[in-house]
Biotite code that builds the C-alpha atoms (Angstrom):
import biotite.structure as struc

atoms = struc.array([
    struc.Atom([-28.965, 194.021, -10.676], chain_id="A", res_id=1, res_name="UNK", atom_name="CA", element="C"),
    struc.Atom([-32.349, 194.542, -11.953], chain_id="A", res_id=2, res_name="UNK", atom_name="CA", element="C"),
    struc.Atom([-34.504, 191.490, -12.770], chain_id="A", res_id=3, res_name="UNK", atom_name="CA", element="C"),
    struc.Atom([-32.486, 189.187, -10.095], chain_id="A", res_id=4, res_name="UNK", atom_name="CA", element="C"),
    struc.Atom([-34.161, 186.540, -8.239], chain_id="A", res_id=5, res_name="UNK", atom_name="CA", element="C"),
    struc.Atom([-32.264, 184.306, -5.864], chain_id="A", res_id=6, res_name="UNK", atom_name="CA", element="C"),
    struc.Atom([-33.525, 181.249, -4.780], chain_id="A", res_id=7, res_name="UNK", atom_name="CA", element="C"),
    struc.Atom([-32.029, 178.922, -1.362], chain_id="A", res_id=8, res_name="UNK", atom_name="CA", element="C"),
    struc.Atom([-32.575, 175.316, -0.428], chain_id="A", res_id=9, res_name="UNK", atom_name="CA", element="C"),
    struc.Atom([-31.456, 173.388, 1.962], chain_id="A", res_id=10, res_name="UNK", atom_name="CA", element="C"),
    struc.Atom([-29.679, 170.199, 0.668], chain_id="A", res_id=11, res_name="UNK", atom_name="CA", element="C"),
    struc.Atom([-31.318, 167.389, 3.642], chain_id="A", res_id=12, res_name="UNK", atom_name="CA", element="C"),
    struc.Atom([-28.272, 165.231, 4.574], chain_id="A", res_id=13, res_name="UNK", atom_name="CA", element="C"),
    struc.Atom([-28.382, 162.346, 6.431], chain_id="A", res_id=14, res_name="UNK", atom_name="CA", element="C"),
    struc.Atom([-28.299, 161.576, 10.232], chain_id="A", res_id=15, res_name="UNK", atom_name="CA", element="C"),
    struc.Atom([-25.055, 160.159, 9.749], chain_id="A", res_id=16, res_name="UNK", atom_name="CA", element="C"),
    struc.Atom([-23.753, 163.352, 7.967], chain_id="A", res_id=17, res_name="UNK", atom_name="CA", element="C"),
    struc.Atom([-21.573, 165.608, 9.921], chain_id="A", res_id=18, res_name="UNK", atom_name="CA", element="C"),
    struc.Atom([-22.980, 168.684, 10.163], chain_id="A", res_id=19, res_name="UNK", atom_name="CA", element="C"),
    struc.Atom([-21.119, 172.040, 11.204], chain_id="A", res_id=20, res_name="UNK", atom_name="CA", element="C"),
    struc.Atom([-21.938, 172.953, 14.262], chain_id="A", res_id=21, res_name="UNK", atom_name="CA", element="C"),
    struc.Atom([-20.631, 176.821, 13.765], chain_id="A", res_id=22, res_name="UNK", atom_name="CA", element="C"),
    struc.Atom([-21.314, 176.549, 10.151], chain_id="A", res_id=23, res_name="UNK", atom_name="CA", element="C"),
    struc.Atom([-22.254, 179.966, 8.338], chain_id="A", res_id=24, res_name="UNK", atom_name="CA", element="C"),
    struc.Atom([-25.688, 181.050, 7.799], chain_id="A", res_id=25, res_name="UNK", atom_name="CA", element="C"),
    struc.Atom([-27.026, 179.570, 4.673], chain_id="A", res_id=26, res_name="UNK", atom_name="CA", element="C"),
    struc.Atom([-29.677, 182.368, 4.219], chain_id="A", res_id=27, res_name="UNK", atom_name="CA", element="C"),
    struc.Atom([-27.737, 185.197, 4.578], chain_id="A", res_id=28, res_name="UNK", atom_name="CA", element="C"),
    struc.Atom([-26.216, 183.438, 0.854], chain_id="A", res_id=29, res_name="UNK", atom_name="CA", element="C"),
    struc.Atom([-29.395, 185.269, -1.301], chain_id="A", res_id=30, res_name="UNK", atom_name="CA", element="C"),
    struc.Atom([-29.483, 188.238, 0.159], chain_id="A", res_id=31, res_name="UNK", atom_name="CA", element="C"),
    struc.Atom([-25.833, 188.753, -0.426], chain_id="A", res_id=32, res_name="UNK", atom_name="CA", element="C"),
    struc.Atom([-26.589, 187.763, -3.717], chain_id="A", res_id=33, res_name="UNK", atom_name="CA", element="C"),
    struc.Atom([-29.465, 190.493, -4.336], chain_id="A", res_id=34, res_name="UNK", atom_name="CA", element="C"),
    struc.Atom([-27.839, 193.211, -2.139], chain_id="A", res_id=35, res_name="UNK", atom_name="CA", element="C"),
    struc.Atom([-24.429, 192.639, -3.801], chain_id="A", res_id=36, res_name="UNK", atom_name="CA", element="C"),
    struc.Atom([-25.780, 193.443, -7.800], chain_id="A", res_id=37, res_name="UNK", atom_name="CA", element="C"),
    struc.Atom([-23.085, 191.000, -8.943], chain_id="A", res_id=38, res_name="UNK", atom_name="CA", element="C"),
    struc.Atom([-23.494, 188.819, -12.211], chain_id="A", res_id=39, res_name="UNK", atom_name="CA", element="C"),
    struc.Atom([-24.476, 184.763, -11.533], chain_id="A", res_id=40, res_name="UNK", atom_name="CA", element="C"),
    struc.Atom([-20.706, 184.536, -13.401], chain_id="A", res_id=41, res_name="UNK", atom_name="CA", element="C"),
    struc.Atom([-19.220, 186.919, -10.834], chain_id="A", res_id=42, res_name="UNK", atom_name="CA", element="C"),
    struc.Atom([-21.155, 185.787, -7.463], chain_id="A", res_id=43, res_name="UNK", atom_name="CA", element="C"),
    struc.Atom([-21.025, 182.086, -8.010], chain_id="A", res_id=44, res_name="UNK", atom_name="CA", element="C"),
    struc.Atom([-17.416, 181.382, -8.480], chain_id="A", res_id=45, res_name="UNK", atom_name="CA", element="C"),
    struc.Atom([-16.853, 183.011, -5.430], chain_id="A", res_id=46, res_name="UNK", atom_name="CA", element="C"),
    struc.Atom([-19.450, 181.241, -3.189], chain_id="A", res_id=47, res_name="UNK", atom_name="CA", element="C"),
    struc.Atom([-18.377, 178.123, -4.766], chain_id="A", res_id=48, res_name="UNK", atom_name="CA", element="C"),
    struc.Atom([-15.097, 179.150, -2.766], chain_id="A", res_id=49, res_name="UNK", atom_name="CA", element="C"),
    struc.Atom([-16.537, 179.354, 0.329], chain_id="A", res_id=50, res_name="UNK", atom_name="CA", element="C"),
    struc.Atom([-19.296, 176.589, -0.241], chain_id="A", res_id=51, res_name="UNK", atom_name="CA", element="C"),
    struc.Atom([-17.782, 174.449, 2.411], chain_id="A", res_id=52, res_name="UNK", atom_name="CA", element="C"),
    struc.Atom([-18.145, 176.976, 4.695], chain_id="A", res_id=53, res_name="UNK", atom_name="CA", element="C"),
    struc.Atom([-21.651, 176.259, 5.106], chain_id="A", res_id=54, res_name="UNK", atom_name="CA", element="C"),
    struc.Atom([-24.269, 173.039, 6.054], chain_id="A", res_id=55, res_name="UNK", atom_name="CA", element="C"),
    struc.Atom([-26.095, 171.269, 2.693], chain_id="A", res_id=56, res_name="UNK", atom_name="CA", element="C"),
    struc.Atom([-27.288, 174.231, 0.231], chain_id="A", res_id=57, res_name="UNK", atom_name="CA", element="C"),
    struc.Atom([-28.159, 174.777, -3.247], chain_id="A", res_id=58, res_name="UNK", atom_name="CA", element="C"),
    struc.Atom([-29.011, 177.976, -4.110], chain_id="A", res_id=59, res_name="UNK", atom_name="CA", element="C"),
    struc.Atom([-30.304, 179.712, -7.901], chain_id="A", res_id=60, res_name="UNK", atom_name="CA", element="C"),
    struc.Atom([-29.673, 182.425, -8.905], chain_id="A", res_id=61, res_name="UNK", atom_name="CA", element="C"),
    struc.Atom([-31.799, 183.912, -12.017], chain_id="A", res_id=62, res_name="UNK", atom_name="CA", element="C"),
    struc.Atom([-30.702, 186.985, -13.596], chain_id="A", res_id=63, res_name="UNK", atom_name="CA", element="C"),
    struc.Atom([-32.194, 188.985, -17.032], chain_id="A", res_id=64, res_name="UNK", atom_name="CA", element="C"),
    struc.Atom([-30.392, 188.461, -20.073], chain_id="A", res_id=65, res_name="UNK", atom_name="CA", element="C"),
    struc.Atom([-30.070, 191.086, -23.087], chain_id="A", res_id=66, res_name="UNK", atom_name="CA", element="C"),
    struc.Atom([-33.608, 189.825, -24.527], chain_id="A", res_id=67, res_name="UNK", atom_name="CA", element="C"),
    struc.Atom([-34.981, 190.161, -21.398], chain_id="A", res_id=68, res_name="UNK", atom_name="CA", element="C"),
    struc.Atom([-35.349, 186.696, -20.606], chain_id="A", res_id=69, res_name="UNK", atom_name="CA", element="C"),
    struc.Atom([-33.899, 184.425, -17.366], chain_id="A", res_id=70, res_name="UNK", atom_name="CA", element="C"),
    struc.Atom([-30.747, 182.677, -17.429], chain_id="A", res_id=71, res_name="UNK", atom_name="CA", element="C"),
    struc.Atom([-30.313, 180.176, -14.099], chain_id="A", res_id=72, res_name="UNK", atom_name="CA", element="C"),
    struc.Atom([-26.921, 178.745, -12.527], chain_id="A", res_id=73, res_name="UNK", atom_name="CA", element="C"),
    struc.Atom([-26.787, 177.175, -9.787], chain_id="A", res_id=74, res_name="UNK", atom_name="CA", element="C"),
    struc.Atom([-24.530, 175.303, -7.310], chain_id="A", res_id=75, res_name="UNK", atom_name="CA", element="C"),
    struc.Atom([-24.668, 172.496, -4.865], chain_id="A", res_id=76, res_name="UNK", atom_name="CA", element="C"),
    struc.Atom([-22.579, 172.328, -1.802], chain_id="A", res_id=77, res_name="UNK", atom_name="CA", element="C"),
    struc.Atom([-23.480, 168.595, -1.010], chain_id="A", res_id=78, res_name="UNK", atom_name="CA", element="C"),
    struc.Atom([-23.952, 165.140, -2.624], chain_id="A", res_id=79, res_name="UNK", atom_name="CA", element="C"),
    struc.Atom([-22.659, 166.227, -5.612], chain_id="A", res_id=80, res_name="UNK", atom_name="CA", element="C"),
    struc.Atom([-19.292, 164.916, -7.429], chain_id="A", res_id=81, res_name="UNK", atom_name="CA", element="C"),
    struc.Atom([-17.528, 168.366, -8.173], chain_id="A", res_id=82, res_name="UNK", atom_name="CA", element="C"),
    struc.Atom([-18.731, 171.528, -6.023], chain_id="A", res_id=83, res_name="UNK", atom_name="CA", element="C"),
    struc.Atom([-19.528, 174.256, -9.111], chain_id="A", res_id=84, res_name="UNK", atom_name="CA", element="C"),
    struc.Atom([-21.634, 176.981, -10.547], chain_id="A", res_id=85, res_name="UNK", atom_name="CA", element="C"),
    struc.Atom([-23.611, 175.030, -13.540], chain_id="A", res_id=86, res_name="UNK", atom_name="CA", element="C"),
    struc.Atom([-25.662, 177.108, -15.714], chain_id="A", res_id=87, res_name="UNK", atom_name="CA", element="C"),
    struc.Atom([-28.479, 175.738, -17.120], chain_id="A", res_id=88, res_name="UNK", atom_name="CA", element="C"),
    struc.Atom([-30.351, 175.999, -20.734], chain_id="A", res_id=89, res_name="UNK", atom_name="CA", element="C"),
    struc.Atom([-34.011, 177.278, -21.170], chain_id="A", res_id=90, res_name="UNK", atom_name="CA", element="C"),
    struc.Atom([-36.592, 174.516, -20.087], chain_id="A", res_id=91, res_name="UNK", atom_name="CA", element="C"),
    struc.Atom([-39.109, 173.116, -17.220], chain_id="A", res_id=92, res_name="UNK", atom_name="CA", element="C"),
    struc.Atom([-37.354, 172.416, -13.720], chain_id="A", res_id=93, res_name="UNK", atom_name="CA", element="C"),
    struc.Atom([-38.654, 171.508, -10.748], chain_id="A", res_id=94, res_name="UNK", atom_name="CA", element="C"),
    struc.Atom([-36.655, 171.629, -7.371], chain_id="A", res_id=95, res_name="UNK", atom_name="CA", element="C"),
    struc.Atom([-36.403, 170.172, -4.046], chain_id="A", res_id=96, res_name="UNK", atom_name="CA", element="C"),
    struc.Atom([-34.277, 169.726, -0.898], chain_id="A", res_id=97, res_name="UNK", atom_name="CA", element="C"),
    struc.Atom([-31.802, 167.184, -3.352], chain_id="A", res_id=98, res_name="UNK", atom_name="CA", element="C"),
    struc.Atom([-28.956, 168.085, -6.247], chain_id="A", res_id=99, res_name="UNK", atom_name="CA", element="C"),
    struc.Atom([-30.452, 168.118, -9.322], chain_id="A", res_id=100, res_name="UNK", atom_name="CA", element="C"),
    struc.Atom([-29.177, 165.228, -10.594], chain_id="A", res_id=101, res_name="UNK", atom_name="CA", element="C"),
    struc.Atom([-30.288, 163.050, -7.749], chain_id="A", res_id=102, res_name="UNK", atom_name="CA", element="C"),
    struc.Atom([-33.777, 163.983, -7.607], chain_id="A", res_id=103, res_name="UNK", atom_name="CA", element="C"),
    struc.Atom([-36.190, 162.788, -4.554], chain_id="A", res_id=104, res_name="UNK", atom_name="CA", element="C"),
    struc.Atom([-39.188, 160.812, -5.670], chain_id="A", res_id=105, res_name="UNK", atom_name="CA", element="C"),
    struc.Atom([-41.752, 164.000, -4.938], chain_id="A", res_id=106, res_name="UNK", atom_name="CA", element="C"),
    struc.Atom([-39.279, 166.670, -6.847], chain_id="A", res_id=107, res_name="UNK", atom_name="CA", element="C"),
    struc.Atom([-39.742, 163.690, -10.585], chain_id="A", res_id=108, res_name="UNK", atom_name="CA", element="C"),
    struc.Atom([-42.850, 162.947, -9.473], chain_id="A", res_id=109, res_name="UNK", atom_name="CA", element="C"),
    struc.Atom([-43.982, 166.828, -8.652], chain_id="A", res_id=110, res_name="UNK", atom_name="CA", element="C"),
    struc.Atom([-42.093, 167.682, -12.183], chain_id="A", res_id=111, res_name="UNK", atom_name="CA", element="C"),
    struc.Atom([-44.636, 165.270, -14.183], chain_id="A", res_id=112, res_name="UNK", atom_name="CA", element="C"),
    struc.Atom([-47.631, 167.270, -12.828], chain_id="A", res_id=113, res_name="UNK", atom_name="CA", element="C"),
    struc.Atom([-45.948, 170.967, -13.424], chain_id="A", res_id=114, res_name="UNK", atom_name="CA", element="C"),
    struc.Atom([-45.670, 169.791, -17.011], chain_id="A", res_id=115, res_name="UNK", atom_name="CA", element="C"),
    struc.Atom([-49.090, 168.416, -17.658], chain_id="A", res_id=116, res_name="UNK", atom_name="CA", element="C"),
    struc.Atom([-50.544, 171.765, -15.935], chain_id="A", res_id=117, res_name="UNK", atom_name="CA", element="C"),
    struc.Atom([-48.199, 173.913, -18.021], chain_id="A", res_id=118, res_name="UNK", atom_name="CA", element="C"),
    struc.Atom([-49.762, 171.982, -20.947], chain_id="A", res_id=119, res_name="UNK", atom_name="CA", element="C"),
    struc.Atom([-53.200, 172.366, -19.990], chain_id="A", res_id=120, res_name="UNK", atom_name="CA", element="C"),
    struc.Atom([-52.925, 176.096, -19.821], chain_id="A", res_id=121, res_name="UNK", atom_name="CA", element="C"),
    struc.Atom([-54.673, 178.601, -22.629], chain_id="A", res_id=122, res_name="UNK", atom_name="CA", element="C"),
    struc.Atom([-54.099, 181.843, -23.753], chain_id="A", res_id=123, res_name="UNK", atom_name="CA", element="C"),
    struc.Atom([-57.770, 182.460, -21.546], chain_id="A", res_id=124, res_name="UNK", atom_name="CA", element="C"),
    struc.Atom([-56.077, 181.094, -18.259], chain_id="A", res_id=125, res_name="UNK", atom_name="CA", element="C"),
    struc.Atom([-56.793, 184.074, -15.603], chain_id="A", res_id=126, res_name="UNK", atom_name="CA", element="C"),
    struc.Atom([-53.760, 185.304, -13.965], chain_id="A", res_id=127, res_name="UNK", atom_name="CA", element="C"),
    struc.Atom([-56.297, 184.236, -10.498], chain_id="A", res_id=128, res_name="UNK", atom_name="CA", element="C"),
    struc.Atom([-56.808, 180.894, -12.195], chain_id="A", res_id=129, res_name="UNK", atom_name="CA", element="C"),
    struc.Atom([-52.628, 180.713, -12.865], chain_id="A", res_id=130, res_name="UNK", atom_name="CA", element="C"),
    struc.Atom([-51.907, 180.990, -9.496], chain_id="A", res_id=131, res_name="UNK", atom_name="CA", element="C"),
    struc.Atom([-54.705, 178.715, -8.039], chain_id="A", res_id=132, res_name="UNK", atom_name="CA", element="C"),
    struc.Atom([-53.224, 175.798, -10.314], chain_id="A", res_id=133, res_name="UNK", atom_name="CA", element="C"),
    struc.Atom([-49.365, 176.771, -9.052], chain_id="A", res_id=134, res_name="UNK", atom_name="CA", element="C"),
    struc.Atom([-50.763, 176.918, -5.505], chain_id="A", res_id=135, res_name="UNK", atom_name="CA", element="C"),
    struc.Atom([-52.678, 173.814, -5.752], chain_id="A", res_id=136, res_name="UNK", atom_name="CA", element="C"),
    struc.Atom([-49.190, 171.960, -7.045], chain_id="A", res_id=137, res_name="UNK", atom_name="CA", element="C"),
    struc.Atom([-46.992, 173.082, -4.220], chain_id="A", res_id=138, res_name="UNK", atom_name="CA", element="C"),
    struc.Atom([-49.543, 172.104, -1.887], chain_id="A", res_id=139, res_name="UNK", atom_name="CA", element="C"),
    struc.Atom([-49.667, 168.665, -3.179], chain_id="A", res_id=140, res_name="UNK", atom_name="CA", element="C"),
    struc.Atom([-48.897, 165.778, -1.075], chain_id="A", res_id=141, res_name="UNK", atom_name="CA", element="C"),
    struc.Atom([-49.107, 162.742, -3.018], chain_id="A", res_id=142, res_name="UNK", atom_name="CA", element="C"),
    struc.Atom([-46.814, 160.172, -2.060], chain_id="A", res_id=143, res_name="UNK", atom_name="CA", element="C"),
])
């Protein structure tokens, strides 16, 4: 499908967690995904099927809608209280290796300065200038 993006993370489990040991390859779960031209509401049902199949994932999958704008869903394979594609309204998210709704410190704390960036920004921001800010971010290691 044109306009697809498809986006993996790792979910990090504990040392206590039992990991598969002949668990299927989590990466091979986007390119599936892009190769495969399928919907979010036709792919994700299906790898929520198999979700188990694999070690701690999330993956995103963000598609072009009618107006030419991107609609997420996503699902969580770990830590999470019912394994299921969740699709999500228009607005600022910021992601890391934990579900959503049981965000590390660095993805709330990395949110807060996405936001006041985003808010700093003018219509005479420079693409270059764009992308020096983004880079900057994701390069950030406060603690």
């Amino acid at each position: 499908m044109v306009g697809s993006v498809g986006i993996l993370l790792s979910i990090t489990q504990s040392p206590s967690a039992k990991k598969l040991q002949h668990g299927r390859s989590r990466g091979g779960i986007a390119k599936e995904f892009l190769e495969s031209g399928r919907s979010c509401e036709d792919f994700f049902p299906e790898l929520s099927s198999k979700a188990d199949l694999f070690n701690g994932f999330q993956f995103l999958g963000l598609q072009r809608n009618k107006e030419n704008l991107y609609e997420m869903t996503s699902l969580t394979n770990m830590l999470v209280d019912k394994v299921e594609p969740r699709k999500w309204p228009a607005g600022t998210y910021v992601w890391g290796n934990s579900p959503p709704d049981k965000p590390f410190r660095k993805v709330v704390e990395g949110r807060k300065i996405f936001e006041k960036y985003i808010a700093s920004l003018t219509p005479d921001t420079s693409v270059n200038d764009l992308i020096t800010g983004l880079m900057k971010i994701a390069a950030d290691e406060t603690e």
